[in-house]
RODO-2510 file (C-alpha; in nm, 4 decimals, decimal comma):
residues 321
     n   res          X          Y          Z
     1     x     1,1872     0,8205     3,1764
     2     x     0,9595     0,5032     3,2106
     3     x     0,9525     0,2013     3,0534
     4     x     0,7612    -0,0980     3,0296
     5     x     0,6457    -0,4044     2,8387
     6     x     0,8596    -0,7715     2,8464
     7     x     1,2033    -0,8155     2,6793
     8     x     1,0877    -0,8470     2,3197
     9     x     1,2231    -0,5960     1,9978
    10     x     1,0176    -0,2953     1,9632
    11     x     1,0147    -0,2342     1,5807
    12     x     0,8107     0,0487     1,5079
    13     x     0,5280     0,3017     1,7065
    14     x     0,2462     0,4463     1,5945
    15     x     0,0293     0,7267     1,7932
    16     x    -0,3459     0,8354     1,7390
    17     x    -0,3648     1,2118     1,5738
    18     x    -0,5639     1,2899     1,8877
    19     x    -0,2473     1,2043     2,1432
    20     x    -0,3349     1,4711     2,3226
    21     x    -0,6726     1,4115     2,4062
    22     x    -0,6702     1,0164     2,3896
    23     x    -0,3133     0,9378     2,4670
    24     x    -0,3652     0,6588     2,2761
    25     x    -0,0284     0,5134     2,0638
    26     x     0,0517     0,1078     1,9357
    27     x     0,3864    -0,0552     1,9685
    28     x     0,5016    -0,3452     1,6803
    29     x     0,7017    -0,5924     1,8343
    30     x     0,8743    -0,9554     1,7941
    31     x     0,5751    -1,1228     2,0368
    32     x     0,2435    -0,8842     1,8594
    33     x     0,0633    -0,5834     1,8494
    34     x     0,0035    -0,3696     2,1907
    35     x    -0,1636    -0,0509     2,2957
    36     x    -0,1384     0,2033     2,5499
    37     x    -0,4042     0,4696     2,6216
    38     x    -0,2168     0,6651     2,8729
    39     x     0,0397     0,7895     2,6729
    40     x     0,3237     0,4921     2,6899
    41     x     0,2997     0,3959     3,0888
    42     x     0,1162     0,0938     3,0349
    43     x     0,0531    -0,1291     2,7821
    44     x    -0,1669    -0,4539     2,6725
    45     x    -0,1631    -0,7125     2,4121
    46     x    -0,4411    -0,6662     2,0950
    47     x    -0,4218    -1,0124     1,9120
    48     x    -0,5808    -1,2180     2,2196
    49     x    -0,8952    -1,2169     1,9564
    50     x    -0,6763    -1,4077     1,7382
    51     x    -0,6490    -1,6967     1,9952
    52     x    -0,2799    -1,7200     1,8573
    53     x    -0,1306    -2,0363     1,9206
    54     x     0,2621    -1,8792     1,9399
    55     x     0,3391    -1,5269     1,9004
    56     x     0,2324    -1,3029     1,6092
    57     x     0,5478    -1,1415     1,5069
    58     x     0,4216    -0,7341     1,3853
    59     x     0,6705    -0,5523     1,1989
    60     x     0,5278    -0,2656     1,1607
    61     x     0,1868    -0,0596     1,2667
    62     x     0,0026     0,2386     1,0951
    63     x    -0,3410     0,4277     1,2147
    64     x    -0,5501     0,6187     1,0210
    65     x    -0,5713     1,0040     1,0037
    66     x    -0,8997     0,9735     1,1650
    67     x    -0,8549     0,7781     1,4330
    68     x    -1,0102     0,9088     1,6658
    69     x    -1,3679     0,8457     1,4485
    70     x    -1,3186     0,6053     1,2362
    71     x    -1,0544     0,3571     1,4672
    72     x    -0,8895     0,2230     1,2349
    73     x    -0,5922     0,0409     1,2533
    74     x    -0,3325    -0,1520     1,0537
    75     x    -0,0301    -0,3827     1,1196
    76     x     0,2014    -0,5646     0,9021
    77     x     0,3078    -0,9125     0,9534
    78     x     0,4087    -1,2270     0,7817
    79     x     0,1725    -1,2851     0,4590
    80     x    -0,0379    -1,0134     0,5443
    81     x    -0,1716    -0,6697     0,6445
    82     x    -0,4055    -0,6962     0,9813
    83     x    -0,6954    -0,4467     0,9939
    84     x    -0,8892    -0,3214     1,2804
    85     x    -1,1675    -0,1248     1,3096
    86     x    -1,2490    -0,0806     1,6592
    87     x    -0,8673     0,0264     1,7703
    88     x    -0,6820    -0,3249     1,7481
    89     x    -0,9526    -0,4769     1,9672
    90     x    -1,0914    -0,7275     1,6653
    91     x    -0,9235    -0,8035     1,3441
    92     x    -0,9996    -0,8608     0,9759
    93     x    -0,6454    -1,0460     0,8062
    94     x    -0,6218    -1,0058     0,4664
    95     x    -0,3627    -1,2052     0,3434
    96     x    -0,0920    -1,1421     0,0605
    97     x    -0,0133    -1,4253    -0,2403
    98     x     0,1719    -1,7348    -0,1999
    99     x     0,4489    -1,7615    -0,0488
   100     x     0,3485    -1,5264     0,2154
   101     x     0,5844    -1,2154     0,2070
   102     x     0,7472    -1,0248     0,4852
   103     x     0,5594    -0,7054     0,5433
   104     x     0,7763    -0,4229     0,6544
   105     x     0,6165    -0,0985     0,6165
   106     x     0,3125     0,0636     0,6039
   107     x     0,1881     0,3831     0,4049
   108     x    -0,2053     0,5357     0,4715
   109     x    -0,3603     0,8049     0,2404
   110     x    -0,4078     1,1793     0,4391
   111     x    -0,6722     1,1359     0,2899
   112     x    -0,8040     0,7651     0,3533
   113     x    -1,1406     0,8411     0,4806
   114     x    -1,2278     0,9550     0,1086
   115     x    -1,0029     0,7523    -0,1125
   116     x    -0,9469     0,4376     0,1446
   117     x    -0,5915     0,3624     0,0175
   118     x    -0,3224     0,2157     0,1858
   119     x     0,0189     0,0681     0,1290
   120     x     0,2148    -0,2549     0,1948
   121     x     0,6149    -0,2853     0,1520
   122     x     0,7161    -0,6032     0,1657
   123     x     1,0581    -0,8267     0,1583
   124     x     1,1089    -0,9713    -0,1546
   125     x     0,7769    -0,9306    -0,3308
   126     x     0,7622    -0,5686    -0,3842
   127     x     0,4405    -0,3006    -0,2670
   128     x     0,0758    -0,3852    -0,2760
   129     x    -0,2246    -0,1309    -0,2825
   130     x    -0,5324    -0,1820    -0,1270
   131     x    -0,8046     0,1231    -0,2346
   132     x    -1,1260    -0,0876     0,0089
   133     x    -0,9526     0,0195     0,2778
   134     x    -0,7431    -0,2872     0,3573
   135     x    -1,0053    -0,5493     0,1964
   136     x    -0,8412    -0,6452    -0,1161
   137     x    -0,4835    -0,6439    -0,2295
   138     x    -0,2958    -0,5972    -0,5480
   139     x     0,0881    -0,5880    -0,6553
   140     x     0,1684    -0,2547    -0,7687
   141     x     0,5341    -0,3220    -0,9083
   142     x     0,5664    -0,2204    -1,2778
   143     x     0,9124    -0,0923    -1,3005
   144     x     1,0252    -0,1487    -0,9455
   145     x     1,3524    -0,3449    -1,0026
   146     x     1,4424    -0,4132    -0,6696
   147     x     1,1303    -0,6178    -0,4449
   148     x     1,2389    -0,5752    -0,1468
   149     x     1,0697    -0,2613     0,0714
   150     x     1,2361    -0,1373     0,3742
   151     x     1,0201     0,1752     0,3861
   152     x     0,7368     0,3722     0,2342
   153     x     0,6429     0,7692     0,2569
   154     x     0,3460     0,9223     0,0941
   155     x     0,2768     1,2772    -0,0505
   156     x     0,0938     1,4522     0,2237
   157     x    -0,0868     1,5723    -0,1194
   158     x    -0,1806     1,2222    -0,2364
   159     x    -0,5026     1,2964    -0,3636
   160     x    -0,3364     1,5522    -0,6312
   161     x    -0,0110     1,4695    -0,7142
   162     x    -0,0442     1,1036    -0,5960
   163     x     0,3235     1,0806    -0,5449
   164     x     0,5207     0,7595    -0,3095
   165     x     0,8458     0,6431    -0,2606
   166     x     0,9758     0,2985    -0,1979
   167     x     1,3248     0,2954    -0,0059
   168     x     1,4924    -0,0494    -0,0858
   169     x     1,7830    -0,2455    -0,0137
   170     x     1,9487    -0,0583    -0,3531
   171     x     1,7909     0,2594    -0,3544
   172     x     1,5046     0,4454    -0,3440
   173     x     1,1877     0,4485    -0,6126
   174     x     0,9240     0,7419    -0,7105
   175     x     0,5903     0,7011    -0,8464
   176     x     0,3900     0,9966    -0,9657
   177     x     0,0573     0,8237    -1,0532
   178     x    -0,0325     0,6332    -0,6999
   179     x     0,2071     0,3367    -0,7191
   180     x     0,0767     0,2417    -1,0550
   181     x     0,4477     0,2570    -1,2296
   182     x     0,7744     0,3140    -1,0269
   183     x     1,1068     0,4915    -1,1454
   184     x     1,4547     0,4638    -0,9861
   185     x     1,5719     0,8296    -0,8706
   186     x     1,9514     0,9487    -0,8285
   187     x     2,0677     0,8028    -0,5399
   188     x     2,3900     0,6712    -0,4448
   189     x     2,4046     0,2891    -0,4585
   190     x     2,6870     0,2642    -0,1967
   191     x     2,4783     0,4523     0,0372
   192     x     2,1369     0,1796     0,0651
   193     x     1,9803     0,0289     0,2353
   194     x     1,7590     0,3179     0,2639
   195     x     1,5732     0,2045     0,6334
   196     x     1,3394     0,4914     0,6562
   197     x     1,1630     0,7964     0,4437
   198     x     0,9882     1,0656     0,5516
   199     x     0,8590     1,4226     0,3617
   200     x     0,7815     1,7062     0,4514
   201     x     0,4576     1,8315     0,5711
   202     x     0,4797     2,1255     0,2719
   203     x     0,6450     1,9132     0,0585
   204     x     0,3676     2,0363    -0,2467
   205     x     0,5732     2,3741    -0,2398
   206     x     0,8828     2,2875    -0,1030
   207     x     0,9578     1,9531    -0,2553
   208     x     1,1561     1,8731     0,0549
   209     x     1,2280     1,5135     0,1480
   210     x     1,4419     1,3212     0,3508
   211     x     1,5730     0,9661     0,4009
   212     x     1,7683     0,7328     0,6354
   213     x     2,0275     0,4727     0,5693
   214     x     2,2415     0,2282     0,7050
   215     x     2,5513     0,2528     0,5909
   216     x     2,5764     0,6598     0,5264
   217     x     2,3634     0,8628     0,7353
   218     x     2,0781     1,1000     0,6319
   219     x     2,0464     1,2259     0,2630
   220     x     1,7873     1,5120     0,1597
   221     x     1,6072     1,5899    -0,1723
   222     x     1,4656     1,9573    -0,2617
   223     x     1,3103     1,8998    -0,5715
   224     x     1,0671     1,5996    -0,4970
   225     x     1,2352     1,3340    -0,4891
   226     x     1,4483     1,3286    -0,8172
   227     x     1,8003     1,4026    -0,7072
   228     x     1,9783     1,3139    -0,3668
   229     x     2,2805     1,4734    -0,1336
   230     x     2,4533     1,3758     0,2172
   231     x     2,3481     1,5953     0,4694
   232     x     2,6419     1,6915     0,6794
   233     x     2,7023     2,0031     0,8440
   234     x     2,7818     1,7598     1,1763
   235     x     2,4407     1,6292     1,0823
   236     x     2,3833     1,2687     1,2038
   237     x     2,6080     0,9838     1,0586
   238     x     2,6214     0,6417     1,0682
   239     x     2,2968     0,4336     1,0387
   240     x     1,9488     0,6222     1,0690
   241     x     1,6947     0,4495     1,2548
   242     x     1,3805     0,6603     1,2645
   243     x     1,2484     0,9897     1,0764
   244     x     1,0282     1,2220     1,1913
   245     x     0,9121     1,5532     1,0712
   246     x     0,7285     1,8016     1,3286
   247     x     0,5158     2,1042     1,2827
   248     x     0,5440     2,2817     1,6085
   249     x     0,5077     2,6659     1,7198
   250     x     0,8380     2,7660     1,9053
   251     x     1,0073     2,4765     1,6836
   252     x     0,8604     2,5178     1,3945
   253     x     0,9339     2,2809     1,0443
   254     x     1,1175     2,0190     1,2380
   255     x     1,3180     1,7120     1,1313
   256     x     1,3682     1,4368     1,4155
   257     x     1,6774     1,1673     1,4021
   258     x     1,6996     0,8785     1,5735
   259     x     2,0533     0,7114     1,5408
   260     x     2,1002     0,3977     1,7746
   261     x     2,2735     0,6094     2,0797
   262     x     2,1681     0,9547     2,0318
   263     x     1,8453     1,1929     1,8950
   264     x     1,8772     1,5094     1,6929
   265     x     1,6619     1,7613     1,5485
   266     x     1,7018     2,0295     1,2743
   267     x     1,4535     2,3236     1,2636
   268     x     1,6433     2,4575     0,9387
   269     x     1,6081     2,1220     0,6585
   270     x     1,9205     1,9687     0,8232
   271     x     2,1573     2,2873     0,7770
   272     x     2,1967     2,2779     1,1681
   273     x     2,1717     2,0912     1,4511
   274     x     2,0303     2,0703     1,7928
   275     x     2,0901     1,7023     2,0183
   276     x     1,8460     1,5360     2,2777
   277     x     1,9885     1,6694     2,5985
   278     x     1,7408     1,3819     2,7980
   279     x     1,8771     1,1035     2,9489
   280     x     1,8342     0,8556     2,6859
   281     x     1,8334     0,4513     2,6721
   282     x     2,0947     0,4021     2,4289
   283     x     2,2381     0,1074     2,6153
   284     x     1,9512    -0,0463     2,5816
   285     x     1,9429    -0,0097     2,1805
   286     x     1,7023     0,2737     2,0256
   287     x     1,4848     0,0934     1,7352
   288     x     1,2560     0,3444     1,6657
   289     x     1,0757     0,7075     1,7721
   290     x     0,7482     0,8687     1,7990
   291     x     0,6886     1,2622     1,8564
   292     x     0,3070     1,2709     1,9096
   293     x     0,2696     1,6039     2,0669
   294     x     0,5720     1,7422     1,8826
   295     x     0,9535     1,8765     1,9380
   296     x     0,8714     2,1290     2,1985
   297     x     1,0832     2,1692     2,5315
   298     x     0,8962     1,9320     2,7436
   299     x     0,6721     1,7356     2,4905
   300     x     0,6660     1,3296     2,5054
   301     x     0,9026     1,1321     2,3202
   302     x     0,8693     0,8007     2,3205
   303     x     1,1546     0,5525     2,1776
   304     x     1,1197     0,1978     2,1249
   305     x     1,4137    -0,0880     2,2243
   306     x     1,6197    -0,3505     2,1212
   307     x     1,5999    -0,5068     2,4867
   308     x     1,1563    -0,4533     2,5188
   309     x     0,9694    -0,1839     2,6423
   310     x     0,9135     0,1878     2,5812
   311     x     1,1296     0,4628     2,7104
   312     x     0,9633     0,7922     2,7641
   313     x     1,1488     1,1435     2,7980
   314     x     1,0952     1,5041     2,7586
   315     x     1,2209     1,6802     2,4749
   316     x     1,5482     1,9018     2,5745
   317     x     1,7292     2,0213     2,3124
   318     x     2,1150     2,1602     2,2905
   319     x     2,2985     2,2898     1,9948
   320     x     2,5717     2,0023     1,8243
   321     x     2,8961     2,2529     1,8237
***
């Protein structure tokens, strides 16, 4: 296990589709925006183009499916949506209406190098869509009752059934036409916040998604999004940090939860489950969790901290009896 970086939050990672050729993956924290190209051992600041006068506070950080060609790069922060080009060397800002809003999470198009779409959450003023690829921004909140975004997940089919969902502080919202009109599904008010989304990577024929909250633990959908249930089956409980979904060959369909002192993966939707058998940090306070090269025995996972830095183990796996 290694870890690095000063003693600052680490809110959210973000690796380059080509991890394992460029080892290249971003870390959002309380002091900026930083970058490691050697796979998490060491890591610089990207805002020093900026000439900051006091720390940029990022929330939240986002690449696009083509990285590796195209660079580009987004972060959210306060009153706007940062956009680089060049791999977080220079930015572009492009800032979000009066009074500048919280931005929390991040959503890009699968297929943003054709349709250049992206996706802001933000506290208290709702989700904006940008379709310039982060140029210009516009609110995208007809029938969103509740404004404030903790997390975003996108149809890994955008471009034909154009489908997102918004998790709030109250619930969670659908939209089946790009963002353009939103619709509250079935899901159990006690239950929200809902901290984190994520679908799966067949979800046009399987309809399977999954989501994270605070107070309740992990709930799944199987028919797109309309209806929700409690996983349980000694599936994770509590609050759910960070949701992942792997594709890998001995794993297979894989769903990744990080809880704040343990990590657990189902290869079966959540109907069992295996736990991290790695030495992780959990004294230190797990925030958040990036699988890059997959679930594997022995692939990378790197897990962001309350206390600063980046923890890095290998995937082990044991069955939760």
């Amino acid at each position: 296990m290694e870890a690095s970086l000063d003693q600052d939050l680490v809110y959210g990672l973000a690796a380059s589709p080509a991890f394992v050729r460029d080892g290249v993956i971003f870390a959002a924290r309380t002091s900026g925006l930083y970058r490691s190209d050697d796979r998490g051992s060491q890591w610089r600041g990207l805002y020093s183009s900026l000439k900051m006068e006091s720390p940029l506070t990022t929330l939240v950080v986002a690449v696009s499916p083509a990285f590796e060609s195209d660079r580009t790069v987004f972060a959210g922060v306060q009153g706007g949506v940062l956009c680089s080009t060049d791999g977080g060397e220079t930015w572009r800002a492009s800032l979000l209406p009066k009074p500048p809003p919280l931005v929390t999470s991040l959503a890009v198009s699968p297929d943003f190098s054709d349709d250049g779409t992206v996706l802001a959450g933000t506290m208290e003023d709702g989700v904006f869509r940008s379709s310039d690829r982060g140029g210009r921004w516009a609110a995208w909140n007809f029938g969103l009752l509740d404004m404030n975004i903790l997390s975003l997940a996108i149809s890994p089919g955008f471009a034909r059934d154009e489908t997102l969902f918004a998790g709030t502080v109250s619930g969670i919202f659908r939209s089946t036409n790009g963002g353009r009109a939103w619709r509250e599904v079935s899901f159990p008010s006690e239950a929200a916040p809902v901290s984190c989304l994520v679908l799966s990577p067949a979800f046009a024929n399987d309809g399977l998604a999954f989501a994270g909250t605070e107070a309740q633990g992990l709930f799944r959908s199987t028919d797109r999004g309309v209806t929700w249930e409690l996983v349980t089956h000694e599936g994770p409980t509590g609050e759910a940090k960070s949701l992942m979904m792997v594709q890998d060959q001995a794993v297979g369909l894989g769903l990744l939860v990080l809880r704040s002192d343990d990590l657990v993966l189902s290869r079966d939707g959540g109907g069992s489950w295996s736990r991290c058998d790695a030495d992780l940090p959990a004294e230190e306070g797990m925030t958040c969790l990036a699988a890059p090269m997959g679930a594997d025995v022995g692939s990378p996972l790197l897990i962001g901290l309350e206390e600063g830095g980046v923890a890095r183990v290998e995937a082990r796996w044991r069955p939760v009896e």
